[in-house]
C-alpha positions as CSV (number, residue, x, y, z in Angstrom):
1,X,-68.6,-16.5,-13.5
2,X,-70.1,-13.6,-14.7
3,X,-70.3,-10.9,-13.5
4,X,-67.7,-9.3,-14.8
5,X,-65.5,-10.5,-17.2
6,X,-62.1,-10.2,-19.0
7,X,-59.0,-7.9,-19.3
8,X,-58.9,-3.6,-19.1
9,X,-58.0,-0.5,-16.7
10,X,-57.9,3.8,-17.3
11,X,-55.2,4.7,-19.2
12,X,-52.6,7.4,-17.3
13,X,-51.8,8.7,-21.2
14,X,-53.2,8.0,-24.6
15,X,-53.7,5.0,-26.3
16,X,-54.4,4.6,-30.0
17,X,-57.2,2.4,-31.3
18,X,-54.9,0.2,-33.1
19,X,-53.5,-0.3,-29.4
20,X,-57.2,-1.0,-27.7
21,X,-58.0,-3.6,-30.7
22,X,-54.9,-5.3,-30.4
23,X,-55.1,-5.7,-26.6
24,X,-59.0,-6.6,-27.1
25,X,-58.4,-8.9,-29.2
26,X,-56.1,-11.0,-27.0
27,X,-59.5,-11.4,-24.5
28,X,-59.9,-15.2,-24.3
29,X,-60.1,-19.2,-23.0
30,X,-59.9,-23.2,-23.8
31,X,-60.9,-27.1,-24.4
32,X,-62.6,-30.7,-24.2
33,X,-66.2,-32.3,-25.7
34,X,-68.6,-35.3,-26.4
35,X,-71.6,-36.9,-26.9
36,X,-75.0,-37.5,-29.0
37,X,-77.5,-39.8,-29.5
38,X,-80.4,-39.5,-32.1
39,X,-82.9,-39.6,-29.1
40,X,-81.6,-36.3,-28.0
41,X,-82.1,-34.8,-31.5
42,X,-85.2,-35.9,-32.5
43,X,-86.7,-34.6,-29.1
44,X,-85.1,-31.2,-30.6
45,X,-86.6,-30.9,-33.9
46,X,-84.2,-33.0,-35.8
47,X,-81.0,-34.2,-36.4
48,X,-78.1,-32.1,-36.0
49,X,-75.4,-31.6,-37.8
50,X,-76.3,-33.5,-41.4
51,X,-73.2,-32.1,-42.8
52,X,-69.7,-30.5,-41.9
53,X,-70.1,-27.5,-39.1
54,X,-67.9,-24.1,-39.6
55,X,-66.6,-22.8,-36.2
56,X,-65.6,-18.9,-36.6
57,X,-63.3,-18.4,-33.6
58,X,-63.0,-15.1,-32.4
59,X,-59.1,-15.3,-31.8
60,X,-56.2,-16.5,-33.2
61,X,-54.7,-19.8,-33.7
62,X,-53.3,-21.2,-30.8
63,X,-55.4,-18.8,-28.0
64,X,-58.0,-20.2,-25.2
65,X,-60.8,-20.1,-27.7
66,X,-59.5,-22.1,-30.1
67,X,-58.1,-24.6,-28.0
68,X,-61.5,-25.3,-26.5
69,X,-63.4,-25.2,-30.1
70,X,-60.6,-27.5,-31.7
71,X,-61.6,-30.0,-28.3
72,X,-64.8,-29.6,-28.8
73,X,-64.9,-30.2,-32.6
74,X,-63.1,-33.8,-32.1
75,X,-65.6,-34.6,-29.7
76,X,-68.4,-33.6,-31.7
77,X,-66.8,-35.2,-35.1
78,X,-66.5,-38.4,-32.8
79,X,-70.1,-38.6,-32.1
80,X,-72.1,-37.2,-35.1
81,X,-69.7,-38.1,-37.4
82,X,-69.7,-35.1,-39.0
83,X,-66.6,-32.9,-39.7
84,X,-66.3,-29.7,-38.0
85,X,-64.0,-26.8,-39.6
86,X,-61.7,-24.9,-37.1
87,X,-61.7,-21.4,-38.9
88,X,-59.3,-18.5,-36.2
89,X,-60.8,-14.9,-37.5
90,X,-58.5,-12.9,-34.8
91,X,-58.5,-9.1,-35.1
92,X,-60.8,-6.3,-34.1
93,X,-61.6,-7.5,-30.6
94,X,-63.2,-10.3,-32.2
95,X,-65.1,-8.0,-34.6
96,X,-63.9,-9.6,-37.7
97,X,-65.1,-12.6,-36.5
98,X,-68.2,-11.7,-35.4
99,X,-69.2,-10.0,-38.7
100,X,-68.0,-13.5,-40.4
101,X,-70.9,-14.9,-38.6
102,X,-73.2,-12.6,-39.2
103,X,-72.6,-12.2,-42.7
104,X,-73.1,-16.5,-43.1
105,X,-76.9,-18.5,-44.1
106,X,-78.7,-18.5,-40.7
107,X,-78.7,-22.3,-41.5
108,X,-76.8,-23.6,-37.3
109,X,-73.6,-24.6,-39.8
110,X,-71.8,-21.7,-39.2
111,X,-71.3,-21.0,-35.6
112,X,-68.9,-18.8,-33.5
113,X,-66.8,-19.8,-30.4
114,X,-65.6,-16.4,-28.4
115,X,-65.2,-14.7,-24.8
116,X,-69.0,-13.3,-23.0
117,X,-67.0,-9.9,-23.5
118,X,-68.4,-9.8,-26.8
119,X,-71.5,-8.6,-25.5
120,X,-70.2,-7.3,-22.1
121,X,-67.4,-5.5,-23.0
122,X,-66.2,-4.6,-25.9
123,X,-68.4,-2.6,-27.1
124,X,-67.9,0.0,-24.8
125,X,-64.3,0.3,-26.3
126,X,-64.6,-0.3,-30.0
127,X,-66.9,0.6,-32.4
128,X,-69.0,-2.2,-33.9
129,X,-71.4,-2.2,-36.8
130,X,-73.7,-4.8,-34.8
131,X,-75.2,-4.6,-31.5
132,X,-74.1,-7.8,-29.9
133,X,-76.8,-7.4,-27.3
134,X,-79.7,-8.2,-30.2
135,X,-77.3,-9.6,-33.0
136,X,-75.8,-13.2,-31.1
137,X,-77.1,-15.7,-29.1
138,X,-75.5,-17.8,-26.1
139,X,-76.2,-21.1,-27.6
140,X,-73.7,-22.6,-24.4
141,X,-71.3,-21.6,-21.7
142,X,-68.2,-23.7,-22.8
143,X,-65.2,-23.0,-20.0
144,X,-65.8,-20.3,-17.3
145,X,-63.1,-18.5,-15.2
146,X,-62.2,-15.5,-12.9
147,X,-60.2,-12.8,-12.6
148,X,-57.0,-12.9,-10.5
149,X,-55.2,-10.0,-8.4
150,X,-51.5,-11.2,-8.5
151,X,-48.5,-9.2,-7.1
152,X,-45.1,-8.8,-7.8
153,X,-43.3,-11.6,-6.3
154,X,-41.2,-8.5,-4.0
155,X,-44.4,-6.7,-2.9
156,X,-44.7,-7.0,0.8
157,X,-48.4,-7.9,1.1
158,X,-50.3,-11.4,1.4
159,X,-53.6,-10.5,1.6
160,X,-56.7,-8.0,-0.1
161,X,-56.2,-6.1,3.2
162,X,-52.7,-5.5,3.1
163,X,-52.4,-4.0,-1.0
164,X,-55.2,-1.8,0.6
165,X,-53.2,-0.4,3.4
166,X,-49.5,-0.4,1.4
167,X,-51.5,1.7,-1.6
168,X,-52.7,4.1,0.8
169,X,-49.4,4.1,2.8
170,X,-47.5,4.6,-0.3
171,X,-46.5,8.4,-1.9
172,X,-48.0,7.8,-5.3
173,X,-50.4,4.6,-4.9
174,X,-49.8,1.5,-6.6
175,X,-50.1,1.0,-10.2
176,X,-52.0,-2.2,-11.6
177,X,-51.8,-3.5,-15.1
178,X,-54.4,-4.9,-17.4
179,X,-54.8,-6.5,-20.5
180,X,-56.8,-4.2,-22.5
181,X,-58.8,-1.0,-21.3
182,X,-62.1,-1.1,-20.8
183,X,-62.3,-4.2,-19.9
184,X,-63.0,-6.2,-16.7
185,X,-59.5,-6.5,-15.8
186,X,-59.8,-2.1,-16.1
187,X,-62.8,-2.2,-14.1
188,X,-61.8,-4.5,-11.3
189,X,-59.2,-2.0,-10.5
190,X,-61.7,1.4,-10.8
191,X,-63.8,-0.8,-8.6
192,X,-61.6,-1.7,-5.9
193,X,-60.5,1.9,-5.7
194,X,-64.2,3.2,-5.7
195,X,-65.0,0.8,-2.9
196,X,-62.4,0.6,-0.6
197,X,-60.6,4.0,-1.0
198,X,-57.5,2.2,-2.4
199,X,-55.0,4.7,-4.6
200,X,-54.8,2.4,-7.3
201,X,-53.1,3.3,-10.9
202,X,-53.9,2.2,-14.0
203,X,-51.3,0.8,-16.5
204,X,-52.8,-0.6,-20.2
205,X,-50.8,-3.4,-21.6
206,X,-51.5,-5.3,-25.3
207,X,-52.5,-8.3,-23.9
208,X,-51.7,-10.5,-20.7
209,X,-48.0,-11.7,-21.6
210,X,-46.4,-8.2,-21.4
211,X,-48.1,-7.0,-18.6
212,X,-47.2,-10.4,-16.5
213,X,-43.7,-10.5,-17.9
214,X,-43.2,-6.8,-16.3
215,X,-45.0,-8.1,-13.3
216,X,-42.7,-10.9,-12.6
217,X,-40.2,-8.4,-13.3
218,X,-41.3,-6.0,-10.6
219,X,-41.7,-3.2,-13.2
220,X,-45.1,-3.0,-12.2
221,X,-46.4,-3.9,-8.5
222,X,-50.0,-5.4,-9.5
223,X,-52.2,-7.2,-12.3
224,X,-56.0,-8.2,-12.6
225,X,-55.5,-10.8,-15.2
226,X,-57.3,-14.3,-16.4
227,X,-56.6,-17.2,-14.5
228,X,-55.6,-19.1,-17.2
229,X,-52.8,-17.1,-18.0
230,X,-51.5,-16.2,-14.7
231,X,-52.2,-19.7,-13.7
232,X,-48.8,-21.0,-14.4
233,X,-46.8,-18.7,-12.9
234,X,-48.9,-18.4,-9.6
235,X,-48.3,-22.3,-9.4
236,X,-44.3,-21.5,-10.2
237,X,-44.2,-19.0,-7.4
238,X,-43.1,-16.0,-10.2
239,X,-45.6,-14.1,-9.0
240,X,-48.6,-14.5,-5.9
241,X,-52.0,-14.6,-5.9
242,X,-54.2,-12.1,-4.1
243,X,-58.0,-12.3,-4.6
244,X,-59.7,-14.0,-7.5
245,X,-63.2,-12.6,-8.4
246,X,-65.0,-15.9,-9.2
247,X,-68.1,-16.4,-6.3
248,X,-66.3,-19.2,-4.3
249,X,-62.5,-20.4,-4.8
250,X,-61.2,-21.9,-7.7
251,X,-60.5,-25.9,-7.9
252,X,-57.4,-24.9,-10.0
253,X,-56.1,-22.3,-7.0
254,X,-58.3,-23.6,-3.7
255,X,-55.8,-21.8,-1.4
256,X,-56.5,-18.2,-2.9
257,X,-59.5,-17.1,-1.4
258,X,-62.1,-14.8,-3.0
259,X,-62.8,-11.1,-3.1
260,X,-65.7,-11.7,-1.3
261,X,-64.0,-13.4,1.5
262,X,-62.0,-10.5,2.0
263,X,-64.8,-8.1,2.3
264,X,-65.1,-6.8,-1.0
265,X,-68.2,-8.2,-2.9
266,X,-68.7,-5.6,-5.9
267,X,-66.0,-7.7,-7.4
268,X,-67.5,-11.1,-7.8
269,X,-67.2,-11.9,-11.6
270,X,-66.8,-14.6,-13.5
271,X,-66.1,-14.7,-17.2
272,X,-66.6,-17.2,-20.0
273,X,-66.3,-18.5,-23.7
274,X,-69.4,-19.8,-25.1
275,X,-70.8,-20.6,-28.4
276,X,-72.5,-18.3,-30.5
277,X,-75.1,-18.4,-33.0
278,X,-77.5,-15.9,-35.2
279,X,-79.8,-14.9,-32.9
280,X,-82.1,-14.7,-36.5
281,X,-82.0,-19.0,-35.5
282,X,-84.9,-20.9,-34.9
283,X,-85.3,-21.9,-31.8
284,X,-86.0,-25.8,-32.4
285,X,-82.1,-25.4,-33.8
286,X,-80.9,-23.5,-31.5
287,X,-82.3,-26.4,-28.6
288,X,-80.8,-28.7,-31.0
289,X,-77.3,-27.7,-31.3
290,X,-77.2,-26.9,-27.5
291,X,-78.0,-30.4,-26.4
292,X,-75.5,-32.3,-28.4
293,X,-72.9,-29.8,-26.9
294,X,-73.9,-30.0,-23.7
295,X,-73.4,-33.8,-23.7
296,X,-70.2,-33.1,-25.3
297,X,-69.5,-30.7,-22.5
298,X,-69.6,-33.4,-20.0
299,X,-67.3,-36.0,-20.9
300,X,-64.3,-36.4,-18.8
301,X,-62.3,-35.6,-21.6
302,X,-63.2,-32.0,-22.4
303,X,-63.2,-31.2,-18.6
304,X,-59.8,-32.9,-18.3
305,X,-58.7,-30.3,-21.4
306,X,-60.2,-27.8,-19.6
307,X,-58.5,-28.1,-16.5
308,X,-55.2,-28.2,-18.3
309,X,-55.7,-25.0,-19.7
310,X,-56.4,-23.4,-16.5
311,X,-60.8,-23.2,-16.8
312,X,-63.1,-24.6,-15.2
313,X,-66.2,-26.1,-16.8
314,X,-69.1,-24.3,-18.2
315,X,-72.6,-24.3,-16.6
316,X,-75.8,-26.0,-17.8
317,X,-77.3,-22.4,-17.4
318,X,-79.7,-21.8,-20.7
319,X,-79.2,-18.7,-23.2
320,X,-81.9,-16.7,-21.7
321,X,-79.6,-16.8,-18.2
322,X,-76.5,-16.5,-20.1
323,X,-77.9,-13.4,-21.9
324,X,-79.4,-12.0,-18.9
325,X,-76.3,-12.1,-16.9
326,X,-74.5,-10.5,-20.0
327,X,-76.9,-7.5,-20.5
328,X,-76.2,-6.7,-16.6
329,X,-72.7,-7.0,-16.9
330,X,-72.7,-4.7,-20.0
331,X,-74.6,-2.2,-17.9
332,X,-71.7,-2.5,-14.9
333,X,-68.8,-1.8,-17.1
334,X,-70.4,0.9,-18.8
335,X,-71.4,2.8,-15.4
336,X,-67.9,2.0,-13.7
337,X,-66.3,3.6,-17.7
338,X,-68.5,6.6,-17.7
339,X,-65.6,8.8,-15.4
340,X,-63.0,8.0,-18.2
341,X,-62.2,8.8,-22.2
342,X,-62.8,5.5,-22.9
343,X,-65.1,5.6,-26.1
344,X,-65.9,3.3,-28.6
């Protein structure tokens, strides 16, 4: 999924930060887990967990990321016995939360469940204290996802080819809405209009329910947003699908085919929620917290979850793939931000 990941576009006015953080903060995804034997953790370094496991979730109550932690934590609790404590820190684009993490004993009890823009993304737009590049760790890719392009249920187009052509055809362009600025669902529009000479306008909305509720509306003609959001009312036929910028098409929306297919393969992207740890962690407990999830991770229950929620499941990829993937998506968004006033 990565590639590119989570909700953004230039702003035609102002926006305050209060705005950007809100909106930021919204970023997210959700469920499922299982599964641990003492083989596994002895070939780690040791059993983990030995006592009750914090989860700092980078979101509030309720959101994608704490769906998916609050699956995985009864999965976990199932098979290690072991209780572990759902705690939402939502504000500051996940800031608050991430400094909750930081500022906890570097002792794998007190972990963090949030979006990859963490690293990717936000800090291009808000000011952080920490350098999420150096400070966190991918310990595991929980639920991954793409970005969608839906249109206004009205809008006379079917296809990539044909929002092209009408935004080019049209006086003033088309306008698109995102959920936060500066992130990918900013970008993918700046980079549709960069490569294909589309007149595209950007529109910033606090989050993905506004801008999809004036969407449906036909107050505003276009929106890169999360799957898992928009999922619902694709499937309702409130609004239609365009592209979606995941590398091949989604099991959730098979008939919607891919930028890619459509010609355009700058925007292949694929975002997802993972959990985090210290990078200050050992290793031999940061292998041993990953394997017990990843067993968790493939149950049919947590990828049932998953599915409901509109995500498809993580990968198996490790953290230094995870991380690598992040750094170059952090360099994308910042080179496709650097012609607007977007500043953290």
């Amino acid at each position: 999924m990565k590639t590119f990941h989570n909700h953004g576009g230039i702003l035609p006015g102002t926006s305050t930060r209060r705005e950007v953080l809100r909106a930021a903060s919204a970023l997210a995804l959700g469920s499922g887990c299982a599964g641990w034997s003492l083989a596994d953790t002895k070939a780690t370094g040791g059993a983990w967990p030995d006592k009750p496991v914090r989860l700092v979730i980078a979101g509030p109550a309720g959101g994608s990321p704490d769906m998916v932690a609050r699956a995985l934590s009864d999965q976990l609790g199932r098979s290690t016995k072991q209780a572990f404590i759902v705690d939402p820190k939502p504000g500051g684009a996940g800031v608050i939360a991430l400094n909750e993490l930081l500022q906890a004993p570097v002792d794998s009890y007190t972990l963090l469940v949030g979006v990859s823009s963490l690293v990717s993304e936000i800090p291009h737009i808000v000011k952080m204290r920490h350098d999420t590049r150096k400070a966190i760790v991918p310990l595991a890719e929980l639920a991954r996802g793409g970005i969608v392009l839906v249109a206004a249920p009205e809008l006379p187009v079917k296809n990539l080819k044909d929002v092209i052509e009408l935004s080019r055809a049209s006086k003033d362009g088309l306008s698109y809405a995102s959920y936060s600025p500066g992130t990918m669902s900013h970008v993918a529009g700046l980079i549709m209009g960069q490569t294909t000479g589309a007149r595209l306008t950007h529109v910033a909305y606090k989050g993905s329910t506004a801008g999809l509720n004036d969407l449906m509306g036909g107050h505003i003609p276009l929106m890169f947003d999360g799957l898992a959001t928009s999922l619902p009312f694709i499937r309702s036929g409130k609004i239609k699908a365009i592209a979606i910028t995941s590398p091949q098409r989604s099991p959730l929306l098979p008939e919607v085919p891919t930028f890619q297919e459509q010609g355009l393969p700058q925007l292949t992207y694929t975002g997802w929620l993972g959990l985090w740890a210290n990078s200050a962690l050992p290793a031999d407990k940061q292998q041993a917290i990953r394997q017990t999830v990843l067993q968790a991770m493939d149950t049919p229950e947590f990828k049932s979850t998953l599915a409901g929620a509109g995500f498809e499941p993580g990968t198996h990829r490790d953290s230094a793939m995870l991380r690598a993937e992040l750094l170059s998506d952090y360099d994308r968004v910042g080179k496709v931000l650097q012609g607007t006033n977007l500043r953290p």
